[in-house]
C-alpha positions in Angstrom: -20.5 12.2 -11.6 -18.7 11.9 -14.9 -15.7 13.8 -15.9 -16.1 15.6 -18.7 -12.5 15.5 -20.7 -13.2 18.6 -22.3 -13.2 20.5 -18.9 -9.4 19.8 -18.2 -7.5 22.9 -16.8 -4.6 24.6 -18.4 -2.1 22.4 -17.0 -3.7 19.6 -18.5 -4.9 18.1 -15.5 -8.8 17.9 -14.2 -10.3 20.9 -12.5 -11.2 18.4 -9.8 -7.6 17.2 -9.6 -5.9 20.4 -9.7 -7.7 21.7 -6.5 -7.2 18.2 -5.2 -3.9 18.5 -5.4 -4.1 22.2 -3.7 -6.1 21.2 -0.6 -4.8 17.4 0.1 -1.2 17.4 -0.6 1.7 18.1 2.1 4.7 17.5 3.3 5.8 15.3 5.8 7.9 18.6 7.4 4.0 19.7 7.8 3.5 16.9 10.7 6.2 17.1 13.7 5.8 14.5 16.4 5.0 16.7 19.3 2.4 18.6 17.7 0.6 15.5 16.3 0.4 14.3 20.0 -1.3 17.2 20.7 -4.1 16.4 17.9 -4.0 12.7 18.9 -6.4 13.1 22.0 -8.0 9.5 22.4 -7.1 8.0 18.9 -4.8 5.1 18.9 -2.3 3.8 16.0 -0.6 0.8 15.0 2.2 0.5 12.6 2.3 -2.7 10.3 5.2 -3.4 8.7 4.2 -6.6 6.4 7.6 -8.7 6.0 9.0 -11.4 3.7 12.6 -12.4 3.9 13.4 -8.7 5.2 16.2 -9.7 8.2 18.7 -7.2 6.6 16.1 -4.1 7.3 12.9 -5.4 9.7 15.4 -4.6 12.7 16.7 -1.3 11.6 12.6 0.2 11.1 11.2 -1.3 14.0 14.2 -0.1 16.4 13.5 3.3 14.9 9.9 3.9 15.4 10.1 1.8 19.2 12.6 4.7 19.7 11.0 8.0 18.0 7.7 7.2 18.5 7.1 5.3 21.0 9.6 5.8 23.9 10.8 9.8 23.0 7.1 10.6 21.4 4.1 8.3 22.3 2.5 8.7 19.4 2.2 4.8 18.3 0.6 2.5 20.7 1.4 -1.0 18.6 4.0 -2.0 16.5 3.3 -5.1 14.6 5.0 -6.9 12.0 3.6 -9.6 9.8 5.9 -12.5 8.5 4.9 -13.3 5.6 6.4 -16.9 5.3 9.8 -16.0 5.6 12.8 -18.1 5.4 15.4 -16.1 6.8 15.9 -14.5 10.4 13.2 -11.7 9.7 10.7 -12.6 12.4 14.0 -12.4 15.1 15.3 -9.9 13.6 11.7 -8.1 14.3 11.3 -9.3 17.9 14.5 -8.3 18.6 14.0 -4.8 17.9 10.9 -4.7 19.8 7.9 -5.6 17.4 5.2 -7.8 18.0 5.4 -10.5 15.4 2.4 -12.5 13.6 3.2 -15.7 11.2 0.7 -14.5 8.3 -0.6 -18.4 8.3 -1.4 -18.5 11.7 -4.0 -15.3 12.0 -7.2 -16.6 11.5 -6.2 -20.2 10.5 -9.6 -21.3 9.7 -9.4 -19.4 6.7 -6.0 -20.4 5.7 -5.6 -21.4 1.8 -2.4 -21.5 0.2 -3.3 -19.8 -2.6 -3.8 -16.6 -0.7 -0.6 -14.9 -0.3 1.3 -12.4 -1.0 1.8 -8.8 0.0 -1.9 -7.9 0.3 -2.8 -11.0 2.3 -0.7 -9.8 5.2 -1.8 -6.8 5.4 -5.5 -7.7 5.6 -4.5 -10.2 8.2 -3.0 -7.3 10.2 -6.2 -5.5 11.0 -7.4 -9.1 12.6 -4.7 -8.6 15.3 -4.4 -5.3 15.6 -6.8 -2.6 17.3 -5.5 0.8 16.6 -8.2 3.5 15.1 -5.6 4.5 12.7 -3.0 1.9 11.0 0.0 2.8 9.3 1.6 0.5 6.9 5.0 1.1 6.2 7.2 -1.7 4.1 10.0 -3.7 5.2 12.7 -3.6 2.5 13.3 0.4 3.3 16.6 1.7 3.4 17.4 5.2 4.8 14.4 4.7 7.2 13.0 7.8 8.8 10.4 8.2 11.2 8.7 11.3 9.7 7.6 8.0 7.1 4.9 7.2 10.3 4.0 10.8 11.1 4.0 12.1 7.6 1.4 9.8 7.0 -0.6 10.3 10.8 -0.5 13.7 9.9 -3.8 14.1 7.6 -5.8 11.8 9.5 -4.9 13.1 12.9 -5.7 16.8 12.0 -8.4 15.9 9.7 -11.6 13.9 10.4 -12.6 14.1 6.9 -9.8 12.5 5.6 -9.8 8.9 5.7 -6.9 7.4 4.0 -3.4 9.0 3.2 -1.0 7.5 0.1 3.0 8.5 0.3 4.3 10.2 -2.3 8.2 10.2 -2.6 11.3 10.4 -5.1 12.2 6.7 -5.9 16.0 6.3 -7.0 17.1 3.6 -8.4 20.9 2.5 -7.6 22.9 3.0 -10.3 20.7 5.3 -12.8 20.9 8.9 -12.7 17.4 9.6 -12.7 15.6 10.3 -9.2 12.4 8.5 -10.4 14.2 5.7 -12.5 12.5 3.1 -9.9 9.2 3.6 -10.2 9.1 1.5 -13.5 5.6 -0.4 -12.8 4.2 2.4 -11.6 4.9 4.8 -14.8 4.7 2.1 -17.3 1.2 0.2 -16.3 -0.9 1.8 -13.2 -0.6 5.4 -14.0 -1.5 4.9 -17.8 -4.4 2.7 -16.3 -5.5 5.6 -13.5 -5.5 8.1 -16.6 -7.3 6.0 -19.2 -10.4 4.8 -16.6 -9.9 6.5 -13.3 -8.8 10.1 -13.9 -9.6 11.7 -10.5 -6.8 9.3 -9.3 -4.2 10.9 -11.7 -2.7 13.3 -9.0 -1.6 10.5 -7.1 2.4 10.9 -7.5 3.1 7.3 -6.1 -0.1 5.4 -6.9 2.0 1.9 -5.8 3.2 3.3 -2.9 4.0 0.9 0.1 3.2 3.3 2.5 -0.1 4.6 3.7 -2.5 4.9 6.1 -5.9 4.8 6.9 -8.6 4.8 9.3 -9.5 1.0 10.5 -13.3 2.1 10.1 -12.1 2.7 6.3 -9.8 -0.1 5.8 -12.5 -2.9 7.0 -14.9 -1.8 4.8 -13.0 -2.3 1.4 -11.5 -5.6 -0.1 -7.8 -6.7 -0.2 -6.0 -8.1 -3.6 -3.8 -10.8 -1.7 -1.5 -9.9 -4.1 0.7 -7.2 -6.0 -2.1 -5.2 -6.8 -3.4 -4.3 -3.5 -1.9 -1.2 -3.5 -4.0 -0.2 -6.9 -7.0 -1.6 -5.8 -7.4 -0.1 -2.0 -6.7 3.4 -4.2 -9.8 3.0 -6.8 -11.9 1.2 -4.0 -11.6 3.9 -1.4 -12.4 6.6 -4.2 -15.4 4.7 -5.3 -15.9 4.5 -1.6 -15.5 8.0 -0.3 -14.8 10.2 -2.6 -11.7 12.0 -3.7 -11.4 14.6 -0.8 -11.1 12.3 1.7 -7.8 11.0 0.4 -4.7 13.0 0.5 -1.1 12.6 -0.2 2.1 13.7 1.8 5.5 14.1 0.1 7.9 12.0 2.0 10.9 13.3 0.2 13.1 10.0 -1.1 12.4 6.4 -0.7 15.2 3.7 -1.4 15.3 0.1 -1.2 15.9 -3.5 -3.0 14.8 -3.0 -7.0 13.1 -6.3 -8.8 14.0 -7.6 -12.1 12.4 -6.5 -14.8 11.2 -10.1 -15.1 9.9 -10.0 -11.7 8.2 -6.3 -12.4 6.6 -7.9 -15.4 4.5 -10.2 -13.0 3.8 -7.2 -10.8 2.2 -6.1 -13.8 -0.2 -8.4 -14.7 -1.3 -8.6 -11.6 -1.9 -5.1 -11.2 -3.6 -5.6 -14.5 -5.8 -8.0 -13.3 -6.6 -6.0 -10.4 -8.0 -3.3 -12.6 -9.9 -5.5 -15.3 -12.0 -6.4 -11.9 -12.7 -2.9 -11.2 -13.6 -2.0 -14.4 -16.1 -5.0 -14.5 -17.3 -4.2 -11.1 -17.7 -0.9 -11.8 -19.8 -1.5 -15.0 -16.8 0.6 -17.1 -16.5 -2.4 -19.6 -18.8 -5.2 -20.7 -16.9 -8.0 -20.8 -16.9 -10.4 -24.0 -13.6 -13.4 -22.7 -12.1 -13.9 -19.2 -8.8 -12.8 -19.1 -6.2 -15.8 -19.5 -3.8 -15.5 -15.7 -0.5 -16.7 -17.6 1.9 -15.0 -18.4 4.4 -16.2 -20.5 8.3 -14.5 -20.5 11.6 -16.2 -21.7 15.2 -17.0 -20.7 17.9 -18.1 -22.9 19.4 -21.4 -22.5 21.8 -23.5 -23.9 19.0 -24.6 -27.0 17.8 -20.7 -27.4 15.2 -18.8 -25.3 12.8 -20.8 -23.3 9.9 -19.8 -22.5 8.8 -19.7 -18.6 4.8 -19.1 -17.4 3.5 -17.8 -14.8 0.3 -17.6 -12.9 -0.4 -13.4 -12.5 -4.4 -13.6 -11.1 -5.3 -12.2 -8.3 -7.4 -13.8 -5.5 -9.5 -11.2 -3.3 -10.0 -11.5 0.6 -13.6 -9.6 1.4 -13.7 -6.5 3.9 -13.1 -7.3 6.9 -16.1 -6.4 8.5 -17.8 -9.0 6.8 -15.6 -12.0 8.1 -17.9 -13.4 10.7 -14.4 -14.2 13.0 -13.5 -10.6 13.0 -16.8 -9.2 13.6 -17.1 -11.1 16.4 -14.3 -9.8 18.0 -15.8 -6.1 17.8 -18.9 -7.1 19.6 
């Protein structure tokens, strides 16, 4: 149903949001290990940790959840990560520490194009060789790891059956400034201004980028995966259009640190997230299109003759639901 901007509370935020925010936002203190193996009853759970050139952290993460969770707590019954192509010693790093590890390029291989990549093509590869009713996916780059990350985000979905996916929501420092939030630059400067302008149920999201969710696989095989930077933004207005804003929730996961991007490198995030939403707004029939958006982005360095300009390609390519990829359907029969 339309929202009707007029009908915005006090606070400045939607009636709808407000109570939202009321009913489907906790803490990850909420969700203690024992007591969500209580709720767990027959459910199972994998972790994904998708990974690209993370050897200095993959190790540390999976070590941590093998121990909490898995030996002290059996709350997660796989621990997977995807390497995404790496060139350093992530994928050791990972099996050393007790992960099962999947080269991105080699799950389902028939549909291998090298144009597909990024963060959002390993994690829809991930529900290919994974079976757990609930998946977590947690980044690779974390520092500071804890394992109330996993059960923070288990929590809702465990306790819950009519939530079906769950966001993080954390502080996000960024070394060297002195504000808490001062890393969360994409995030404040393109998709929330985007959530606000077209999707405004979404605007109590704290984190809308966030790396770490989770979701039922029921959920996440029915929705399509942005191979690249903007899957995080798409899986967010997809599920809404999907199911509705009360089966999402957040949970506060206190403070999130790990390696920053230049701003040159956040500018490409950017227009892919863009990208990402022009497609849902044509999809969704929000806008009538009159041009294609143009993929290049063009940025500049200074070199010996002045600034130079460099292009890059920011479009998005878009792997269907899984459910509909004959290979993996096949599997579930």
């Amino acid at each position: 149903m339309p929202v009707n901007v007029a009908d915005r509370g006090r606070a400045g935020v939607l009636p709808e949001v407000e109570a939202w925010l009321s009913r489907r936002t906790s803490s990850a203190a909420d969700w203690p290990a024992r007591a969500l193996l209580s709720e767990k009853g027959r459910a199972t759970v994998s972790v994904v940790l998708p990974a690209r050139n993370e050897e200095e952290t993959v190790g540390e993460i999976v070590s941590a959840v093998r121990r909490d969770l898995v030996e002290a707590v059996p709350l997660v019954d796989e621990l997977v990560v995807i390497d995404s192509r790496s060139s350093d010693g992530t994928a050791e790093q990972a099996l050393r520490a007790g992960a099962k590890v999947f080269a991105q390029d080699e799950i389902l291989p028939e549909l291998h194009d090298p144009r597909y990549d990024g963060k959002g093509e390993a994690l829809w590869k991930s529900l290919a060789v994974t079976t757990g009713d609930l998946v977590v996916f947690v980044d690779a780059d974390l520092r500071e790891f804890r394992t109330s990350f996993v059960t923070g985000l288990l929590g809702p979905l465990l306790t819950d059956p009519a939530v079906g996916y769950v966001k993080a929501c954390y502080d996000r420092p960024l070394l060297g400034a002195r504000e808490p939030n001062a890393g969360g630059r994409v995030t404040e400067l393109v998709a929330r201004p985007l959530l606000n302008l077209h999707w405004p149920l979404l605007a109590g999201f704290v984190q809308p980028l966030a790396g770490e969710y989770a979701g039922r696989r029921a959920v996440l095989e029915r929705v399509p995966f942005v191979t690249g930077y903007g899957v995080e933004l798409g899986l967010l207005i997809d599920l809404l259009d999907m199911l509705g804003l009360d089966a999402l929730a957040q949970v506060d996961l206190g403070r999130r640190v790990h390696s920053h991007q230049s701003t040159e490198a956040l500018g490409g995030m950017a227009g892919q997230i863009m990208h990402t939403a022009w497609a849902r707004l044509e999809r969704q029939d929000k806008i009538v299109p009159l041009h294609e958006p143009s993929t290049r982005l063009v940025q500049f360095e200074r070199g010996p003759a002045g600034h130079r300009p460099l292009t890059r390609d920011v479009g998005v390519a878009e792997r269907p639901p899984m459910a509909s990829v004959p290979q993996y359907a096949s599997r579930l029969r």
